[in-house]
C-alpha positions as CSV (number, residue, x, y, z in Angstrom):
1,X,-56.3,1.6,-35.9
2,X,-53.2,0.1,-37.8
3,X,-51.6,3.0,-38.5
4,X,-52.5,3.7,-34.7
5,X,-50.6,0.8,-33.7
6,X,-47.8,0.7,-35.8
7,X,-47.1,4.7,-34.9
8,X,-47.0,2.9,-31.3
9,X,-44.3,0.6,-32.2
10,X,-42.8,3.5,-33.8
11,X,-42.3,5.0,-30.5
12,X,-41.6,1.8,-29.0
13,X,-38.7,1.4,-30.9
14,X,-37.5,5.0,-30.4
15,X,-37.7,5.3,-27.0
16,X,-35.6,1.8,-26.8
17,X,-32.8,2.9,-28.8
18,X,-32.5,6.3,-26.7
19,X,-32.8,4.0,-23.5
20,X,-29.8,2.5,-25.2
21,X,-27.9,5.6,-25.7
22,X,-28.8,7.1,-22.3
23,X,-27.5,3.8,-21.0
24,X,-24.9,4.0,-22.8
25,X,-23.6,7.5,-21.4
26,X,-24.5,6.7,-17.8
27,X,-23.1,3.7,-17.2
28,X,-20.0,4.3,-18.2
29,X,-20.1,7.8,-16.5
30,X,-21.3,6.1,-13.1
31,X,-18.6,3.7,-13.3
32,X,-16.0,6.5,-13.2
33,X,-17.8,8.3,-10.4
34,X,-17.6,4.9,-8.1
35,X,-13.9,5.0,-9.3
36,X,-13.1,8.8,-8.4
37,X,-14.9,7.8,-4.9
38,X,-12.8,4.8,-4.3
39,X,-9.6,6.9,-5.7
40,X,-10.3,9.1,-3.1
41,X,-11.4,7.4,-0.2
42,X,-8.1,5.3,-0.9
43,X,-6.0,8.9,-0.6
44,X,-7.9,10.2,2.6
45,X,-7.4,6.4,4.9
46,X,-3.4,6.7,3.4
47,X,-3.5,10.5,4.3
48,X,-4.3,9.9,8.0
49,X,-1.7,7.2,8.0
50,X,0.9,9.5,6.6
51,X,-0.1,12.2,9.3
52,X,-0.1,9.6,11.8
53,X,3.5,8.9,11.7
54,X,4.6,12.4,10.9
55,X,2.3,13.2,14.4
56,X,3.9,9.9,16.4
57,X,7.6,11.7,14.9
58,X,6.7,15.1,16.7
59,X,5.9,13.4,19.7
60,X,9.5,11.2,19.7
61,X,12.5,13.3,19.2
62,X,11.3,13.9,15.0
63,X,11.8,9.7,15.1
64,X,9.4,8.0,12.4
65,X,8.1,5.1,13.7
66,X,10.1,1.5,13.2
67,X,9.3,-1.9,13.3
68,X,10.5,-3.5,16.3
69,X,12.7,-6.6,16.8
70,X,13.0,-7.6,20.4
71,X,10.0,-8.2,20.5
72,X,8.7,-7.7,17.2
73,X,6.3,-5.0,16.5
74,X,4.3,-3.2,13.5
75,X,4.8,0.6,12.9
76,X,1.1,0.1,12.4
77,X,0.4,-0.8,16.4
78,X,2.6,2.0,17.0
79,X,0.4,4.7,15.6
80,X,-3.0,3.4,16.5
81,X,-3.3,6.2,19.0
82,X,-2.4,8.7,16.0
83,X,-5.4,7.1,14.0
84,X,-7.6,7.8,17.2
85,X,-7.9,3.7,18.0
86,X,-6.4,4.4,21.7
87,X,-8.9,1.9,22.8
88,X,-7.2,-0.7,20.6
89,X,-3.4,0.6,21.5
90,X,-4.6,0.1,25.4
91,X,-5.1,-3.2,24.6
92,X,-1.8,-4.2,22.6
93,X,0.8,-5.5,24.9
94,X,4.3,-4.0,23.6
95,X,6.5,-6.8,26.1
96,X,4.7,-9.8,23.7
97,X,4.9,-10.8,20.3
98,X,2.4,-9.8,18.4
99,X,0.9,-13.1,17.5
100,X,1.1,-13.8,21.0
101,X,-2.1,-13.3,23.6
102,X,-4.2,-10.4,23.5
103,X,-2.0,-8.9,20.5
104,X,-3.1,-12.0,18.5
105,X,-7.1,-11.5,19.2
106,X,-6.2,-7.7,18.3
107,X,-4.5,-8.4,15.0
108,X,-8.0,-10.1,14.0
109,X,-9.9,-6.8,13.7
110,X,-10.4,-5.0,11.0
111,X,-8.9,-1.5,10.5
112,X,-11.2,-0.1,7.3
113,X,-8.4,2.7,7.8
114,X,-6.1,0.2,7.1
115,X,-7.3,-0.7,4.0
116,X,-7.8,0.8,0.1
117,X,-11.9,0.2,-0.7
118,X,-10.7,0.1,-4.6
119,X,-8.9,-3.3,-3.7
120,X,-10.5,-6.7,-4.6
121,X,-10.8,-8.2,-1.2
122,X,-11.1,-5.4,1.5
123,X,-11.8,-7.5,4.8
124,X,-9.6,-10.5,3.9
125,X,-8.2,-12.9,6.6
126,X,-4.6,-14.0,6.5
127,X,-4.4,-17.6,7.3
128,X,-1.1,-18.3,9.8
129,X,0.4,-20.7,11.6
130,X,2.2,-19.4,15.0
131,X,5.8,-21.1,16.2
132,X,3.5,-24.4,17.9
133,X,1.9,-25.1,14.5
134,X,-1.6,-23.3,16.5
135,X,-3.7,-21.7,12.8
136,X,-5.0,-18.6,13.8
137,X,-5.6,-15.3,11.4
138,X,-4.9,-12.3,11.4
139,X,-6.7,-9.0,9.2
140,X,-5.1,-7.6,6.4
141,X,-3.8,-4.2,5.1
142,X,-3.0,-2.5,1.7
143,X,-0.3,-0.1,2.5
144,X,3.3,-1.0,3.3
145,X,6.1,0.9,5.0
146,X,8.6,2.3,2.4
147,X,11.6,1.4,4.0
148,X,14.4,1.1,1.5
149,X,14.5,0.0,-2.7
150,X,16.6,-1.9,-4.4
151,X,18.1,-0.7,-7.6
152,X,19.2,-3.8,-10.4
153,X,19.4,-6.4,-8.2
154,X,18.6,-7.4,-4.8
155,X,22.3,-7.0,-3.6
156,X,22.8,-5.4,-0.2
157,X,25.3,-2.3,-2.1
158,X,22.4,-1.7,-4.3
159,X,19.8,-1.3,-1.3
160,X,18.7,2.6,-0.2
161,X,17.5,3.4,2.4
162,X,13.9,4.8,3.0
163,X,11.9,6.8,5.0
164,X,10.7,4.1,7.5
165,X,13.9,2.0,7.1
166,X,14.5,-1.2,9.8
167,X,17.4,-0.2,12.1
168,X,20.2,-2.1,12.1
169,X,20.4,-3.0,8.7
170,X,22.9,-2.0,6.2
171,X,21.4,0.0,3.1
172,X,24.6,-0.3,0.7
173,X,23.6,2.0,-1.3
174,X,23.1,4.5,0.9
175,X,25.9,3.4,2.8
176,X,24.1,3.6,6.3
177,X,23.9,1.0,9.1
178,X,21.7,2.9,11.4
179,X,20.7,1.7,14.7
180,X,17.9,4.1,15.5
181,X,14.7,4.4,13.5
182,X,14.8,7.5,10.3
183,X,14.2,11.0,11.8
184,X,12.6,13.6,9.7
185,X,15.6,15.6,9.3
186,X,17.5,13.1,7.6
187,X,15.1,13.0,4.8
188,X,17.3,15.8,3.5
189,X,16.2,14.7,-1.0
190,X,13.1,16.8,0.6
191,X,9.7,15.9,2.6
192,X,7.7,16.1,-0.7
193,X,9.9,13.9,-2.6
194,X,10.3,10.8,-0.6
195,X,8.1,7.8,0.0
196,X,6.6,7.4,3.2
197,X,3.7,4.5,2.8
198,X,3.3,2.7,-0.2
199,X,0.4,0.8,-1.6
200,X,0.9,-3.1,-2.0
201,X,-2.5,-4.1,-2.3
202,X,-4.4,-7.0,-1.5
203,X,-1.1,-9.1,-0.1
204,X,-0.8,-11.9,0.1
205,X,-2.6,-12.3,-3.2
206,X,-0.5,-12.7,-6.2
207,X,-1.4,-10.1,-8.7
208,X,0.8,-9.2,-11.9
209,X,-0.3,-6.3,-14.8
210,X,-3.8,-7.1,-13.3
211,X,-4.3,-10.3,-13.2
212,X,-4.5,-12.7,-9.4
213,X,-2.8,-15.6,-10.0
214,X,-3.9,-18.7,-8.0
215,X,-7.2,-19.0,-5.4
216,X,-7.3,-15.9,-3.2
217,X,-5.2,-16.9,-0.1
218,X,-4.0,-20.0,-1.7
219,X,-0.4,-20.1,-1.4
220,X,-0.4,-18.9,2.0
221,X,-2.9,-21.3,3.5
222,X,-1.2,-22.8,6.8
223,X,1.7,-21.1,6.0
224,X,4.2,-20.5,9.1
225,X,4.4,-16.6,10.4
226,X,7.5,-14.9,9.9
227,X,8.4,-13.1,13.3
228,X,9.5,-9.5,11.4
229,X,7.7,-9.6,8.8
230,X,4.0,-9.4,7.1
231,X,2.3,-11.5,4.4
232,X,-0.3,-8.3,3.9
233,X,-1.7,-8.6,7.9
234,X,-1.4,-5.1,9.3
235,X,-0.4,-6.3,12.9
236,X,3.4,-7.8,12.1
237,X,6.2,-6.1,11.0
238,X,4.6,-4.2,7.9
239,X,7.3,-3.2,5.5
240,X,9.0,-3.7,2.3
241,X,12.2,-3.4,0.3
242,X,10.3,-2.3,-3.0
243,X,11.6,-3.4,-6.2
244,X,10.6,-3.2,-10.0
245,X,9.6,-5.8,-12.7
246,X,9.0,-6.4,-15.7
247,X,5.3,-5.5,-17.8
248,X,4.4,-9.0,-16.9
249,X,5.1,-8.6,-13.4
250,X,7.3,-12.0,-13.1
251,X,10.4,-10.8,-13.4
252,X,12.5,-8.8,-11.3
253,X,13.8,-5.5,-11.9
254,X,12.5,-4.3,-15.2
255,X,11.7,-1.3,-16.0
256,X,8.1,-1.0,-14.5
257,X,8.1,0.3,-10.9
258,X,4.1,1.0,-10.4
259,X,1.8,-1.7,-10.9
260,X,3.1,-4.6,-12.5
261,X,3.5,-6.7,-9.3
262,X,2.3,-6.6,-6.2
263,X,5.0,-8.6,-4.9
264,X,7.5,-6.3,-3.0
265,X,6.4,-3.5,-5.6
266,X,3.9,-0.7,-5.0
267,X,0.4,-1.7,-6.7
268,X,-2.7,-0.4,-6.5
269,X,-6.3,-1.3,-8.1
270,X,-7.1,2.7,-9.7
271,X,-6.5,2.9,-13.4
272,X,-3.1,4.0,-14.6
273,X,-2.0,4.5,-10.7
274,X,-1.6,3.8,-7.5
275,X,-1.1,5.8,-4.5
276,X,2.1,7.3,-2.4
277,X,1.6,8.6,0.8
278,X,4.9,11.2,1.4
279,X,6.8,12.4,3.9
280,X,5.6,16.1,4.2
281,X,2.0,14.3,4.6
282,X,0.5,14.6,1.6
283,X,-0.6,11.4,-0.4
284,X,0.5,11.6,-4.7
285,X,-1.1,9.3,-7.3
286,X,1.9,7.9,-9.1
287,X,1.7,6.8,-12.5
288,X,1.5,3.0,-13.8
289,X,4.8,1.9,-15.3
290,X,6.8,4.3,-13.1
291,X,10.8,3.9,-14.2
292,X,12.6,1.7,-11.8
293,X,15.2,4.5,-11.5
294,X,12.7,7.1,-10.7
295,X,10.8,4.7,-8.2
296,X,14.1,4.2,-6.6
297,X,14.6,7.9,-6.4
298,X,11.5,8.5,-5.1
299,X,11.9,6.0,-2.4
300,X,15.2,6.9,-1.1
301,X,15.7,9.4,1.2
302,X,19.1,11.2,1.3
303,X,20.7,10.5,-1.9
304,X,21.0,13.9,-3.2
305,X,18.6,12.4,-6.7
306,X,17.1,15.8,-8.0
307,X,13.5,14.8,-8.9
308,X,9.9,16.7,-8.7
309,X,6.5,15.7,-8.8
310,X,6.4,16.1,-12.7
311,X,8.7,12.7,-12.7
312,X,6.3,10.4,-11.2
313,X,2.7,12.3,-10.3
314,X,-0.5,11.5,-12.1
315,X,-1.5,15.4,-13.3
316,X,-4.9,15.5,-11.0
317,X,-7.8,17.6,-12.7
318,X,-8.7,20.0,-10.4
């Protein structure tokens, strides 16, 4: 009977430490399934957004869709009907603002489109505070328009211009003051080599080399709206001049131009990436640390820089 039982804790023992080791396997090996599905959910919502605007450009004169001034409204209202939400685009009143009336009540709802599942906070609430001082809030988004980068500094001659570009303004750089938003046959550095929709995830969160800094929604709480443009809520002006840092992601224009700061820079929550949707349509997983001169590159449109996917892609296995 001893030997009986100490065989038994024999096994006991045995069958704990291979727990152990299974667990040890799996886990990990579960954890980077949930990341591949994340990875690419994340590609197929920026993929339809992508098509969306390339779709709403066939259907205007080869026109990408702009955020408008007079009154001010989001590329993202634009091409609800393109991301089959005409029951929401019915509703949107294009002679108001869009925190005004029904556009306000509209820019509540969440878009899961509209959003990256790998991000921290999915379903967040922007807290805002409309011209009368009324709070209201308004549902976020984790992919920004590409519409110019700056190169250095943040000086208007070092500004180019990108693919969804505000019109009107002058891209130095580029040396273009259009007044009319970017057709598809100006992106002449190719389709498949310029930036159409960026992620800038979780806005208006601060996050640097992947860390949140401050209490999620903090430094925006009551803060007052800016007409044309968005604090990460998908219903204003949604846009950005992007810009590099450094590897802490505090200061600007350093050498890493992919996920270092989420603060005017593209940023994403995928290890060692974060995704690009382009102007042929597809959607690219660009690499962490990206050069600012290739991120530049990438973003601008007509500036004759010779680059290829092998310059800022994340080699997919197949």
């Amino acid at each position: 009977m001893q030997g009986s039982k100490r065989w038994s804790l024999r096994e006991m023992a045995a069958c704990f430490v291979g727990a152990i080791a299974v667990s040890g396997i799996c886990f990990p090996l579960a954890a980077m399934a949930r990341e591949e599905a994340r990875q690419a959910d994340c590609k197929s919502r920026l993929a339809k957004l992508g098509k969306g605007c390339i779709t709403f450009a066939d259907l205007h004169a080869q026109s990408l869709p702009s955020n408008r001034r007079q009154p001010h409204v989001s590329w993202n209202a634009l091409i609800l009907p393109q991301l089959e939400r005409q029951d929401l685009y019915d509703k949107y009143d294009l002679s108001a603002e869009w925190w005004e009336g029904a556009n306000r009540e509209l820019g509540a709802t969440h878009l899961a489109e509209l959003t990256c599942p790998a991000g921290p906070h999915p379903e967040r609430m922007i807290p805002l505070l409309d011209p009368d001082g009324g709070k209201f809030k308004a549902a976020g988004t984790d992919y920004v328009a590409s519409a110019g980068a700056y190169l250095h500094t943040n000086k208007p001659d070092k500004l180019y211009r990108g693919a969804l570009a505000s019109p009107g303004r002058f891209y130095g750089a580029s040396n273009v003051r259009a007044g009319h938003a970017v057709k598809l046959t100006e992106i002449t550095d190719g389709l498949s080599n310029s930036a159409l929709i960026v992620e800038m995830a979780d806005k208006p969160n601060t996050w640097r080399a992947g860390k949140m800094f401050g209490e999620e929604n903090s430094q925006y709480e009551g803060k007052p709206l800016v007409e044309g443009y968005s604090f990460g809520q998908w219903v204003a002006p949604n846009w950005n001049h992007l810009r590099s840092y450094d590897a802490t992601g505090l200061n600007q224009f350093g050498e890493c131009g992919v996920n270092c700061s989420n603060s005017g820079s593209i940023y994403g929550f995928h290890p060692g990436l974060a995704n690009v949707a382009l102007a042929d349509g597809s959607v690219v997983p660009v690499r962490a640390g990206l050069s600012q001169e290739v991120m530049v590159a990438l973003v601008s449109i007509a500036d004759g820089e010779l680059i290829t996917a092998d310059d800022f892609a994340v080699a997919e296995s197949p």
